[in-house]
MIRODO-337796 format. One line per 8 residues: number of its first residue (from 1); for each residue y negated, z negated, x negated of C-alpha. Coordinates in Angstrom, 1 decimal. Example, Ala and Ser with C-alpha at 12.3 -4.5 7.8 and 13.67 -1.06 7.14 Angstrom:
<pts>
1 = 4.5/-7.8/-12.3; 1.1/-7.1/-13.7 $
</pts>
This chain:
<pts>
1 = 45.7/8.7/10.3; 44.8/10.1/6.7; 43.3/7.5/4.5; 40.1/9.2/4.4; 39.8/9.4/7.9; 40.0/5.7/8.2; 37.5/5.1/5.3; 35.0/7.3/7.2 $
9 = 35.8/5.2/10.8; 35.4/2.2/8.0; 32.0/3.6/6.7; 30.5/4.6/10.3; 31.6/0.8/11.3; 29.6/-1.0/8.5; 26.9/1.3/8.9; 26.5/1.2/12.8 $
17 = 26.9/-3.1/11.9; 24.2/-3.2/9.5; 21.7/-1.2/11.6; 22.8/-3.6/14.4; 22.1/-6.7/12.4; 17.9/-5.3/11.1; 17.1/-4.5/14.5; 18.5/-8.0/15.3 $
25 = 16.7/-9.8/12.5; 13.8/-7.5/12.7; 13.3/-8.4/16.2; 13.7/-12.0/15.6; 10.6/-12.0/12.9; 8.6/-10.0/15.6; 8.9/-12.5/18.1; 8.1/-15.2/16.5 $
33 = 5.2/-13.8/14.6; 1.7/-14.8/15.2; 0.3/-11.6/13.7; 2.6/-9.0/15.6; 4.2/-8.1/11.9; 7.0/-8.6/9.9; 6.5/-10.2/6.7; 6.9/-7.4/4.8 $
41 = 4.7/-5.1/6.3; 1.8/-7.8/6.3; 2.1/-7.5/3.4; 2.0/-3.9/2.8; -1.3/-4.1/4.7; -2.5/-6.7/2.8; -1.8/-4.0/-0.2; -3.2/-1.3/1.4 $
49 = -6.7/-3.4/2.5; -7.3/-4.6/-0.9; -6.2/-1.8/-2.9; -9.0/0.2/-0.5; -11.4/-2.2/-0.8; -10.9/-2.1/-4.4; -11.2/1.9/-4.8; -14.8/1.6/-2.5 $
57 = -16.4/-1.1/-4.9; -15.3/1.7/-8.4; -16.3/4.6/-6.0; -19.8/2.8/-4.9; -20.9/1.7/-8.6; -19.6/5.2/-10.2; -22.1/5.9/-8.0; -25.0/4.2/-9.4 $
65 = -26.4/5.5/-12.5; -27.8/2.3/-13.9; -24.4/0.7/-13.8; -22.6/4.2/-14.7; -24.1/7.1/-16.1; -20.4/8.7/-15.6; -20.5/11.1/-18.7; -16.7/9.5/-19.6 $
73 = -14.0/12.5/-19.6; -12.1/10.0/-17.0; -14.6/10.1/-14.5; -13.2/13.1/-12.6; -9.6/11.4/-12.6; -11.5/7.5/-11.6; -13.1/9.7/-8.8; -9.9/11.5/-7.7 $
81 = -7.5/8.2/-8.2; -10.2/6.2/-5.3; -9.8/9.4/-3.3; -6.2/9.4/-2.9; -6.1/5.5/-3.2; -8.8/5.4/-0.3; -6.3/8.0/1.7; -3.2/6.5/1.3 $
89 = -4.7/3.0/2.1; -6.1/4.1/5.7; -2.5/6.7/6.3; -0.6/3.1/5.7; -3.1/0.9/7.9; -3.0/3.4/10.4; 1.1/3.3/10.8; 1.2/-0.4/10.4 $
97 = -1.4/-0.5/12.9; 1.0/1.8/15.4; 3.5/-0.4/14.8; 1.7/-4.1/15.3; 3.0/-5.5/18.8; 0.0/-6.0/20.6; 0.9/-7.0/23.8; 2.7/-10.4/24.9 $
105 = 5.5/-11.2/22.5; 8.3/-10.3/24.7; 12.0/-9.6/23.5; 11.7/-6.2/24.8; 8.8/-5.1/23.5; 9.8/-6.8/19.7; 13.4/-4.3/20.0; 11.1/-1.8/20.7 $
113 = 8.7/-2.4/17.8; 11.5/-2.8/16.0; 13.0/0.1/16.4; 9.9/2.3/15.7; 9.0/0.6/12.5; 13.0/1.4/11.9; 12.2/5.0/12.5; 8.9/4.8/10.3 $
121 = 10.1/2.9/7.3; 10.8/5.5/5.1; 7.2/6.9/5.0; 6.0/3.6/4.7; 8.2/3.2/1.8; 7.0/6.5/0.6; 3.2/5.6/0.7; 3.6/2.2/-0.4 $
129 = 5.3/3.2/-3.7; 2.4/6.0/-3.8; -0.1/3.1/-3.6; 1.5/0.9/-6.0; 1.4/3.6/-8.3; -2.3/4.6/-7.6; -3.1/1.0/-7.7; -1.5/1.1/-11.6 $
137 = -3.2/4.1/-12.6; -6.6/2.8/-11.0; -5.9/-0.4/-12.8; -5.1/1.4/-16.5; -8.4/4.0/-16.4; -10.4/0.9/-15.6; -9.6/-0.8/-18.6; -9.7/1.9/-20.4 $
145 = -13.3/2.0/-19.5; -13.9/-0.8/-20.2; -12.6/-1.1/-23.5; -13.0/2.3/-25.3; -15.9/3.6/-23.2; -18.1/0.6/-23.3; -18.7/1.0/-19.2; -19.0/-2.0/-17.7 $
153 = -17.3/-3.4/-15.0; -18.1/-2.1/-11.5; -18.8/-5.7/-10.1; -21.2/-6.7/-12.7; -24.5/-5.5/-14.1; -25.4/-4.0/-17.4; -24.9/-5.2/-20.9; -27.6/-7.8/-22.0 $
161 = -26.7/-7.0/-25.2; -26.5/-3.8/-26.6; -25.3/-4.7/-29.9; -21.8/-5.1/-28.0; -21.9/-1.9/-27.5; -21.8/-0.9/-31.2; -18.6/-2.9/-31.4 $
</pts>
């Protein structure tokens, strides 16, 4: 046998061991969980709930013309970021949600989830990275509001004192 014919046996082996070994310890987490999730995607949902929730309180007080009169050149972009933020949240609850074991923890039914959320983690990956980066760019127009367009923060009221806004 050629060596790379026995490097690619070699390869196929690890490969075939470490798929073996997640659906193992992926199954493991399942069944023992009280929520139906692994770690990691509780806490992708986690993410995705308050990175939503986050995205609906901007969106509502944008909204509001006492709070926001919106005539800042970043509304548009504020407005599309909570779009897609809003969007990707629900696409990430929805798979997560697919992929929650519902019914009685059961070793069969955790290899099963297991396997599917296998199959799905590289979208989830995908939209999670999207999110973060949403969640970033959310994060950076805010304070920029904030601090060079004197618009005040969507969970409070007003200025009491306009002589801040001079500043």
């Amino acid at each position: 046998m050629d060596p790379l014919s026995a490097l690619a046996i070699a390869t196929s082996a690890a490969q075939f061991l470490d798929f073996g070994y997640s659906i193992i310890t992926g199954t493991a987490e399942l069944y023992q969980s009280s929520t139906g999730l692994t770690e990691q995607n509780l806490n992708i949902a986690t993410l995705s709930a308050r990175v939503r929730k986050l995205a609906s309180l901007v969106d509502t007080a944008a909204k509001r013309p006492a709070i926001s009169p919106l005539v800042s050149p970043h509304d548009a972009q504020l407005r599309q970021i909570t779009k897609d933020c809003t969007a990707i949240s629900n696409q990430l609850l929805e798979i997560i949600d697919e992929l929650r074991l519902k019914e009685k923890h059961t070793v069969a039914a955790s290899i099963i989830a297991t396997i599917r959320a296998k199959q799905r983690e590289p979208k989830i990956r995908g939209l999670h990275r999207r999110l973060v980066s949403g969640r970033s760019e959310l994060t950076a127009i805010l304070v920029a509001l904030v601090q060079y367009d004197g618009f005040p923060p969507c969970f409070c009221v007003t200025r009491a004192n306009p002589s801040v806004d001079s500043q």
